[in-house]
LOSEBA-275591 format. One record per residue (C-alpha): residue in one letter; x, y, z. Coordinates in steps of 0.1 Angstrom, whole numbers, plus 5000, padded with zeros to 4 digits. Each point is the difference from the previous one (the first is absolute). Last residue first. Example, Ala and Ser with C-alpha at 12.3 -4.5 7.8 and 13.67 -1.06 7.14 Angstrom:
2
s513749895071/a498649665007/
***
This chain:
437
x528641519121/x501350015038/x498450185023/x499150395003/x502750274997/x498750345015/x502850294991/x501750305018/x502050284988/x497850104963/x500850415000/x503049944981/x501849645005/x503950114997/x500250305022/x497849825026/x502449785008/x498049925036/x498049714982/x497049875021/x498949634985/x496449885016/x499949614997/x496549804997/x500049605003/x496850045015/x501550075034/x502150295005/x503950014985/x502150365008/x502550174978/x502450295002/x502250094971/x503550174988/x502649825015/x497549695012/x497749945027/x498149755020/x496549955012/x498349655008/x496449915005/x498750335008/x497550095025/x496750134982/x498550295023/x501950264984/x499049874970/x496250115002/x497749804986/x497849954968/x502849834980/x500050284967/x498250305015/x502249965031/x503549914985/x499450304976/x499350255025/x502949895029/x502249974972/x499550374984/x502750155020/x502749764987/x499450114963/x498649844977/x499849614981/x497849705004/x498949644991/x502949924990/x499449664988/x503049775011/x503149834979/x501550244980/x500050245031/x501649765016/x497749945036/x502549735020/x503250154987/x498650315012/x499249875033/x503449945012/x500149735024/x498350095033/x500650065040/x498250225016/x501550245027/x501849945028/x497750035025/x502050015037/x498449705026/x499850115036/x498749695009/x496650045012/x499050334989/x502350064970/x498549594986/x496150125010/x500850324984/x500949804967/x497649715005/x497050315005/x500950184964/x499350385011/x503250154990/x500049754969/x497450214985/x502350314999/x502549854981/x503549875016/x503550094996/x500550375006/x497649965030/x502249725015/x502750265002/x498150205017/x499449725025/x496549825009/x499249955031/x501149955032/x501750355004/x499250124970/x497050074977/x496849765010/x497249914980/x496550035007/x497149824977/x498350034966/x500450294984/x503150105025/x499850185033/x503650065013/x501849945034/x503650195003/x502449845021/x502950115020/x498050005035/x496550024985/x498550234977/x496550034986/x497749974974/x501550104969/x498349974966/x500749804970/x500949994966/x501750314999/x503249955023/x502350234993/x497850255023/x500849745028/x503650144998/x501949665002/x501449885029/x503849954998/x501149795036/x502449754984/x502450264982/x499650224972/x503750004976/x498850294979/x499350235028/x503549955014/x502150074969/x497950314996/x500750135036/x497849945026/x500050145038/x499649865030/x497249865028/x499849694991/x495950004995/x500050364990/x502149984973/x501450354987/x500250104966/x502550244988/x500250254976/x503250145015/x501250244975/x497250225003/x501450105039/x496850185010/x498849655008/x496749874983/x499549595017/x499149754972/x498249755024/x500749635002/x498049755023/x497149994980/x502049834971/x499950094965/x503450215005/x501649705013/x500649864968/x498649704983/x500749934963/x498550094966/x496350015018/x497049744995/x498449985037/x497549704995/x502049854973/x498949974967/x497149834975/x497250245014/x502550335008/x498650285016/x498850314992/x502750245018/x502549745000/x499949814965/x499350344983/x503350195014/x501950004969/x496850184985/x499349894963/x496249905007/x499550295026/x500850294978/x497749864974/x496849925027/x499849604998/x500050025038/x496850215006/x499950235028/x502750244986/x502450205015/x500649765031/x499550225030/x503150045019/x502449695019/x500149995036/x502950095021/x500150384988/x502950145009/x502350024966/x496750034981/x498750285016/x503050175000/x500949964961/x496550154994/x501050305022/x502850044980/x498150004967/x497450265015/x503350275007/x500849924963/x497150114986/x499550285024/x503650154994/x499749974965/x503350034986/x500250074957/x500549804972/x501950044973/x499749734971/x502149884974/x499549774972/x502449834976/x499549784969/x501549664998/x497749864978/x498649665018/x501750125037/x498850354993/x502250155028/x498850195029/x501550275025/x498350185031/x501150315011/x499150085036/x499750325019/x499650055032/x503449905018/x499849955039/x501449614993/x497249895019/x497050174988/x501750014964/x500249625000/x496749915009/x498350184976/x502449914973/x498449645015/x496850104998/x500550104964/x501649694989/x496349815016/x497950244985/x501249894964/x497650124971/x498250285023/x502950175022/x502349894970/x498750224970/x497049944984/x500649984958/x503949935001/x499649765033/x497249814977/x502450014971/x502749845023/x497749705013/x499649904966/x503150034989/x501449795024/x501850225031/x503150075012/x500450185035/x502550255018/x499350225029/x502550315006/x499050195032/x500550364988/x502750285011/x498550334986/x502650304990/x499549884961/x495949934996/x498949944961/x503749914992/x500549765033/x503050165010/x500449805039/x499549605002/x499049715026/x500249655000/x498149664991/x498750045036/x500049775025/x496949935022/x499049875038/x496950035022/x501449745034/x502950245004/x498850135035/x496250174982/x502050144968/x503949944977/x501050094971/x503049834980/x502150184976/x502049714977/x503149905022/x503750134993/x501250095032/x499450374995/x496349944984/x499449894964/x497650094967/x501650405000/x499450174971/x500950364993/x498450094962/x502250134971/x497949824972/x502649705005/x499549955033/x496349974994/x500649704977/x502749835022/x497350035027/x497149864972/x503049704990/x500249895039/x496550005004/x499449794970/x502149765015/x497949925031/x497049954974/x501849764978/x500649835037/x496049995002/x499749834964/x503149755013/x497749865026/x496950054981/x501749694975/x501249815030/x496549935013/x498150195028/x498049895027/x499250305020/x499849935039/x497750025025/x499849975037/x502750225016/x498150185022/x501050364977/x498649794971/x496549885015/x499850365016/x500550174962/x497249704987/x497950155022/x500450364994/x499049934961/x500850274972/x503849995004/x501350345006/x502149885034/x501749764970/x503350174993/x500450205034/x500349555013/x498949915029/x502849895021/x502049645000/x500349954963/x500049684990/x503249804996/x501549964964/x499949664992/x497549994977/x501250224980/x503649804998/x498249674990/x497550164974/x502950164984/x502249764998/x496749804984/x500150244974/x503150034991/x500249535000/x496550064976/x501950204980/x503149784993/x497649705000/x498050174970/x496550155001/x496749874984/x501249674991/x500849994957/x497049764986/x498450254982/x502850104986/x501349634984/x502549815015/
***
């Protein structure tokens, strides 16, 4: 075998990798918005999260980069231990420090906490450890981390209002060099008083904020895990969310007891609480927060049921209509197809989705022209200029999807390819394949 035919990793890696993958994606997501995020730049996206309607799609390899991370604290404590500092990463029963706001629901844990800092000795600081590529590190060297990473330093932020400390020291390694960075940073009460008050407004809110951007090929909005949701999907399903939970429902509210180790969420329709194992399960009677619902526009409720305005005509949510688990199936268009809502009308009939071979091995790349390559946010753009229409108004032939991929047929022998590994496909995630060549 020569080199350029050696495959691009080996099964020994690939088999780490996909551990990885499997094991990542298996960790449960987190019930409470997170102190590490309440800095992100978008509000929205932070109520799309905290409802449970996004998720990051990572691949093994990011996996193990975030546990290199989780080791790096553990070598930066052994690090300040060994200048003379006190360093405490646990509490007494051997947890990492958690803090907790607004009845448990605004949630944290710090990487730890340390007394002797050199430059400040009698000062206990919030200990917050990072790595960064080299390019990100010389910008933290040249602006410091209020400006280069605002997000880190609303979470220091965070930490110090609630742990009553005000200082923070925060800790970087050169991933690419392994140089070292440190940064104290002090408490600002108004800084951190505004962050809380953000948290708030998103834990009660039952409608999501102002997208922060009006165009949807925006950069922060072509990468956002909650894209398919807050823009909508035109090959997916008509609610497109990792899996159904009772915190998108309009029967469940996040109720703020002074207990913070409640966090509970109370259904109004059975009249008791939720715990996490009961959101996740959602029973026959979820209605989803008609703020999910982008595409159209709500008209009315009725015993159970939730009547909505679509592009072309009403469509029911609920009670004699269509299920939320019927939403994570179908597209949009097919909300308004007249056999299907003649069918849930007349016979009670339950969509279950389209049924379709796989696509891909209908449209080989080999095979088909492709007529087109971007990113997901330009498709509604480039389908128009290109076919003169809009393809939210195209019903698909068949749909399916794949471990990595999403794909739709239309008419025309044209197939639109969506792949979610974006790690592995650059800034190019979704595709036009046209007929066979």
């Amino acid at each position: 075998m020569t080199a350029i035919d050696l495959p691009k990793i080996s099964s020994t890696v690939a088999a780490i990798l996909d551990h990885y993958k499997k094991a990542g994606d298996a960790e449960p997501s987190r019930p409470y918005l997170g102190a590490s995020i309440i800095g992100h730049s978008c509000e929205r996206y932070l109520w799309f999260n905290f409802r449970g309607c996004c998720k990051e799609n990572f691949d093994g390899r990011m996996y193990r980069l975030f546990e290199t991370g989780d080791m790096e604290e553990f070598r930066f404590c052994k690090d300040l231990r060994e200048i003379g500092c006190e360093v405490h990463e646990f509490d007494e029963e051997g947890n990492q420090f958690s803090v907790l706001a607004l009845g448990g629901h605004f949630s944290g844990h710090m990487d730890g906490c340390a007394l002797g800092i050199p430059e400040a000795p009698v000062t206990w600081h919030v200990l917050e450890v990072k790595t960064h590529n080299a390019k990100s590190f010389a910008k933290l060297q040249k602006e410091g981390v209020k400006k280069s990473k605002p997000q880190h330093y609303a979470q220091m932020m965070v930490y110090m209002r609630l742990s009553g400390m005000t200082r923070a020291l925060y800790l970087v390694k050169n991933k690419d060099t392994e140089e070292l960075y440190s940064e104290r940073v002090r408490y600002d009460k108004t800084e951190a008083e505004s962050l809380i008050a953000r948290a708030e407004r998103i834990i009660k809110s039952n409608s999501p904020p102002e997208r922060i951007s009006t165009r949807e090929d925006w950069y922060e909005c072509g990468w956002c895990p909650a894209h398919a949701i807050c823009w909508g999907d035109p090959v997916g399903p008509a609610f497109p969310v990792p899996s159904i939970s009772c915190r998108q429902c309009c029967h469940a509210t996040p109720i703020i007891h002074d207990n913070e180790t409640l966090a509970p969420w109370v259904c109004e329709k059975h009249k008791r609480g939720l715990s996490v194992c009961d959101q996740a399960k959602a029973c026959d009677d979820h209605l989803v927060l008609p703020g999910l619902i982008g595409f159209a526009t709500p008209l009315d409720y009725d015993d159970g049921c939730i009547i909505f305005n679509g592009e072309l005509s009403q469509w029911k949510h609920g009670k004699g209509g269509f299920s939320t688990k019927e939403l994570t199936i179908l597209p949009a268009r097919q909300l308004v197809n007249p056999l299907l809502n003649s069918a849930k009308e007349e016979f009670g009939a339950t969509a279950a989705g389209f049924s379709a071979s796989d696509i891909l091995a209908r449209y080989p790349e080999d095979l088909t022209r492709i007529a087109w390559k971007g990113a997901l946010g330009l498709l509604k753009t480039e389908w128009q200029r290109r076919y003169k229409t809009e393809i939210e108004k195209i019903e698909p032939i068949a749909k399916c999807e794949g471990f990595n991929y999403r794909a739709a047929e239309f008419p025309g022998q044209i197939a639109v390819i969506v792949w979610t590994d974006l790690t592995q496909i650059g800034a190019s995630n979704c595709e036009i394949r046209e007929g066979i060549e």
